[in-house]
N, C-alpha and C positions, 0 to 999 in steps of 0.2 A: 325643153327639148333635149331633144337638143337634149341625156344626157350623163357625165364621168363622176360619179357617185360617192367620193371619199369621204365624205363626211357631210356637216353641216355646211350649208352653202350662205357667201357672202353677200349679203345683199345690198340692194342696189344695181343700175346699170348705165353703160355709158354708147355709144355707139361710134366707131370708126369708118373713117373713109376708107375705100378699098383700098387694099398695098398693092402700087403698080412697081415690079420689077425695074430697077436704074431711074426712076423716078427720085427728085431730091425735095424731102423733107423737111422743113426749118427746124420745125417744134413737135413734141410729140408729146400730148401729154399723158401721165399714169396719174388715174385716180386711184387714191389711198383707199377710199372708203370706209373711214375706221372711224369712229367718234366723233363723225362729224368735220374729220378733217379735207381741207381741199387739194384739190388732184396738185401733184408738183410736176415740174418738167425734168422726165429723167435725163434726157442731154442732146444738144442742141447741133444739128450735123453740118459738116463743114463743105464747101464747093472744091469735089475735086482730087485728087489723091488720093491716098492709101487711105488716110485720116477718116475722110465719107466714108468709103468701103466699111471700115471698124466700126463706126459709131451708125450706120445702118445698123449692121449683125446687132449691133447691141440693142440697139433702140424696137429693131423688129422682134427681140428676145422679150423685150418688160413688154410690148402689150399682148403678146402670145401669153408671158405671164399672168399678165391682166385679168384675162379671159379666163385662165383656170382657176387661179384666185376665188374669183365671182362664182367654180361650182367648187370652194373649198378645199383644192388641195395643192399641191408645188408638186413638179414632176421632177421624174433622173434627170439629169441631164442629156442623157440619151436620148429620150421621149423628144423633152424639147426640141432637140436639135430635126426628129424626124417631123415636129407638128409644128414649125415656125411659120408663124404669117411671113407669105410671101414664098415660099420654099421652104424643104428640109437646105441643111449645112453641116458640114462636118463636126462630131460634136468635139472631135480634139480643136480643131479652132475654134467653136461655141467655147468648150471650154477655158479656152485661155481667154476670150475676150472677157470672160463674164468675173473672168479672178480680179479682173484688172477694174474692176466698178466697185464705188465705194456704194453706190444705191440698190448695189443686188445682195443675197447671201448667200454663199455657194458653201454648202454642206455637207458630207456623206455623198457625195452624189448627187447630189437633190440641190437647185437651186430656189430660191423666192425672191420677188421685194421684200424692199427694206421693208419692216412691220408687218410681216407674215411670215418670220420666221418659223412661229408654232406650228404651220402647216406644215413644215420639214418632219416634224417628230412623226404627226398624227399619221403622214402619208407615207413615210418609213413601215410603220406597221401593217399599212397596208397593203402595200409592194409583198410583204413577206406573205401577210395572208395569201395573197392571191398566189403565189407560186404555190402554196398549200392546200388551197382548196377549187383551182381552177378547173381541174382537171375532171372533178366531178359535178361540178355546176356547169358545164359544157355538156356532160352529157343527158343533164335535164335540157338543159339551153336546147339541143338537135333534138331529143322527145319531142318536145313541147314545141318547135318549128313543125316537125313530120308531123304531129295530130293536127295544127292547126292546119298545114296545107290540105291535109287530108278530108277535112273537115266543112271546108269553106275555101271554093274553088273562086270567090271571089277575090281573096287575098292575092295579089303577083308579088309581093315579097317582102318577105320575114328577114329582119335584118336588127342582129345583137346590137345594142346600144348601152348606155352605163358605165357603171364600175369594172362590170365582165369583159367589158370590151376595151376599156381603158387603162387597163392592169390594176385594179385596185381595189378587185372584191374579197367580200368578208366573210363571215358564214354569219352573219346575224342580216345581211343582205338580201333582198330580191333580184329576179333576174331582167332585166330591162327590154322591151323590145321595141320598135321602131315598125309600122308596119306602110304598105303602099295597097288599094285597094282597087276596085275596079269606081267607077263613077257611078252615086246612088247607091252603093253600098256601105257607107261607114262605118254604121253602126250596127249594121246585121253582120262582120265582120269584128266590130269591138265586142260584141255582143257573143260571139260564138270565140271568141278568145275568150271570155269569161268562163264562160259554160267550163271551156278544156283546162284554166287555170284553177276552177274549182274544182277538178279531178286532181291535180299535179298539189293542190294544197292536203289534200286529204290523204292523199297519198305521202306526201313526208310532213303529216301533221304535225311528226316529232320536234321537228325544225323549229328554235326560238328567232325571232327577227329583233331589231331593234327595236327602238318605242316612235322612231320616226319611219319606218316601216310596216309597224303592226297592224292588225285586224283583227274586229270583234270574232271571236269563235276559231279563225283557222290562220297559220300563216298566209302571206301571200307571196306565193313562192313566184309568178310571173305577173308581170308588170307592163302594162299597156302604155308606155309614152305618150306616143302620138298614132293617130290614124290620119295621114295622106292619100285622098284620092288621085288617081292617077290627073285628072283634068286641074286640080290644084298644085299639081307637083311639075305642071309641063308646059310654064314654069310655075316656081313659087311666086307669089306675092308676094314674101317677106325676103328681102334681097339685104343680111346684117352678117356682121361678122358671127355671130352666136349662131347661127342659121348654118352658115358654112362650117362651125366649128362641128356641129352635130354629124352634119352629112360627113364630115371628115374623119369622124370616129366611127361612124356605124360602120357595121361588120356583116353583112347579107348573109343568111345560111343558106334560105332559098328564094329563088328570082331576083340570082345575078345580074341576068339583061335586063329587069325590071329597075332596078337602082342603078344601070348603069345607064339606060336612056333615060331615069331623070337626072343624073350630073348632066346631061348631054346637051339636056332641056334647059342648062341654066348656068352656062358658060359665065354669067356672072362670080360663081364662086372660083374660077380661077386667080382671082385679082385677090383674094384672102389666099385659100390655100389651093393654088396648085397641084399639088403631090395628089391629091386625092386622085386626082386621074390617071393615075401610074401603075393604081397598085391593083393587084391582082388576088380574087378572090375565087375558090372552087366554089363549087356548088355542090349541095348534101344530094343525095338519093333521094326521093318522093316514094311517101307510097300513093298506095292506091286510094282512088276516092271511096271511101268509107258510105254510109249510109246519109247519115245527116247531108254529106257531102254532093249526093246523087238527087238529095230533095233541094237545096240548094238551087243545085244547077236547074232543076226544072221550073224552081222559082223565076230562074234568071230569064226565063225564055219569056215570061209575063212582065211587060212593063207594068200594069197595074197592077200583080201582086207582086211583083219588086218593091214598087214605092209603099203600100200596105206592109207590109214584112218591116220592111226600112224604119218608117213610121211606129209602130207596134215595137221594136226591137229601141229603140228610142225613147220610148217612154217608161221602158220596163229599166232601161240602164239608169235613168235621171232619178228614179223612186231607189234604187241600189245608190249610185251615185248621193245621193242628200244624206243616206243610212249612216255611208259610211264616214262623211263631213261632219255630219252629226254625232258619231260616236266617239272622232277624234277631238269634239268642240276642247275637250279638258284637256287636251296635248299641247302644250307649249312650241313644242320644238317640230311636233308633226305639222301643224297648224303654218308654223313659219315657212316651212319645208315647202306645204302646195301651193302658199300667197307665192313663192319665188317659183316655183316651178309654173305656176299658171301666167308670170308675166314671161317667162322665157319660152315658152310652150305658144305662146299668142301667136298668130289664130288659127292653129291646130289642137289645140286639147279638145278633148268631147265637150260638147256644148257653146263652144265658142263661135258657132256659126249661126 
């Protein structure tokens, strides 16, 4: 899912109880995930004083860590301070608590756990790319939201997910999206995101992607995460830290009020991160419904040619779908890539239901 795209992702997973706000913690463990090593306790919080207060901040710091770790990269310490389980916090006090741990590593900016330092470098370059190339991968990013809405009135909302949205895209990157649908539509909505994705490829065919990115014949310049029906989204079933972490990055371009009645829907992710309900997102222009968009809709007025379409559009993604596993069989790192994305994606990736 659920997701912030820096690189190669760490696998493995662990799962946390929710962070309740002034709640006292004994132990907290950080798993290492590294050769087999096991989780240590990064530090152990005390009843009472100043003393708790700090060793919270800290402790709420490494498994916020944790968590991006698990998709590969170490943030600024900016980041962190605004994406911390539990709340954002000042990052000049983040700051200073995190100098003062001998199990963190505070770098340029950029902190990690101890034994992931290397992510400091790899996510350095990519902080930089992204100021460099954001500006025009946004404006496929809005394309490619306006065709889709336009396209398929079943969608209520298109919302950036990934590297684009978590400051750390590349140009050898895809563009991530995150979608919310109507109920009984899934896949004639994954489906008609295809369709417009294979316009947006051909159209910057030029574009090279990485080898854990690529596709036979053309890039693929937009990327289907997940597809959420509104009746699975109100609420989710999957109530995990990695869940919240998703919803917490994603970036809505269009149907605002659609992502914002499902946080609404599911008051559980306040006890992970809060802030998400704070924040404030505009909404792009629409255009007009387009042609495809107008047969759609007439679809929609038939429940039984809804569920035929649905069905039909289904079977045509799964034979596309197999092509594409299939051609990536000799990728090592691609391969790696969808086994961790398809456990972190559960049970929203296509096919999973």
């Amino acid at each position: 899912m659920l997701s912030a795209h820096f690189g190669q992702s760490v696998p493995g997973q662990s799962r946390l109880a929710p962070w309740k706000m002034g709640k006292t913690i004994n132990t907290i463990q950080i798993v290492t995930e590294r050769a087999g090593e096991k989780g240590t306790v990064l530090s152990q919080s005390q009843s009472g004083g100043s003393q708790a207060s700090s060793g919270g901040l800290a402790e709420r710091a490494g498994e916020t860590l944790r968590i991006m770790h698990r998709w590969g990269y170490a943030p600024r310490i900016e980041v962190l301070s605004e994406q911390l389980l539990g709340g954002p916090e000042s990052a000049e006090h983040l700051h200073h608590e995190l100098e003062t741990r001998s199990d963190l590593v505070v770098q340029d900016g950029f902190v990690s756990l101890k034994g992931y330092a290397h992510l400091i470098r790899k996510s350095r370059k990519r902080v930089d790319s992204h100021q460099s190339f954001r500006a025009d991968a946004l404006v496929i990013a809005n394309a490619f939201a306006r065709d889709l809405a336009s396209s398929c009135p079943m969608v209520a909302c298109i919302a950036l997910s990934g590297s684009l949205a978590s400051g750390g895209y590349g140009p050898e990157d895809d563009i991530d999206f995150d979608l919310i649908v109507q109920p009984g539509t899934k896949y004639i909505c994954y489906f008609v995101a295809h369709l417009i994705g294979l316009r947006f490829s051909w159209r910057y065919r030029h574009l090279r992607l990485d080898e854990v990115h690529h596709t036979p014949l053309l890039p693929k310049i937009a990327c289907i995460n997940v597809v959420w029906p509104e009746d699975q989204a109100r609420p989710f079933a999957r109530r995990d830290e990695d869940m919240a972490f998703e919803l917490m990055r994603c970036s809505p371009l269009l149907g605002v009020e659609a992502f914002r009645m499902a946080l609404r829907a599911n008051p559980w992710i306040r006890d992970y991160f809060p802030q998400v309900y704070d924040r404030v997102w505009t909404e792009a222009k629409r255009e007009p419904t387009n042609l495809l968009g107008r047969i759609l809709t007439g679809v929609g007025h038939s429940p039984r040619m809804l569920r035929l379409v649905e069905a039909a559009s289904r079977r045509i993604l799964w034979v596309l779908y197999r092509f594409v596993q299939h051609s990536r069989r000799g990728n090592e790192a691609a391969v790696t890539r969808m086994e961790f994305l398809r456990k972190v994606k559960f049970p929203y990736e296509a096919f999973q239901d």
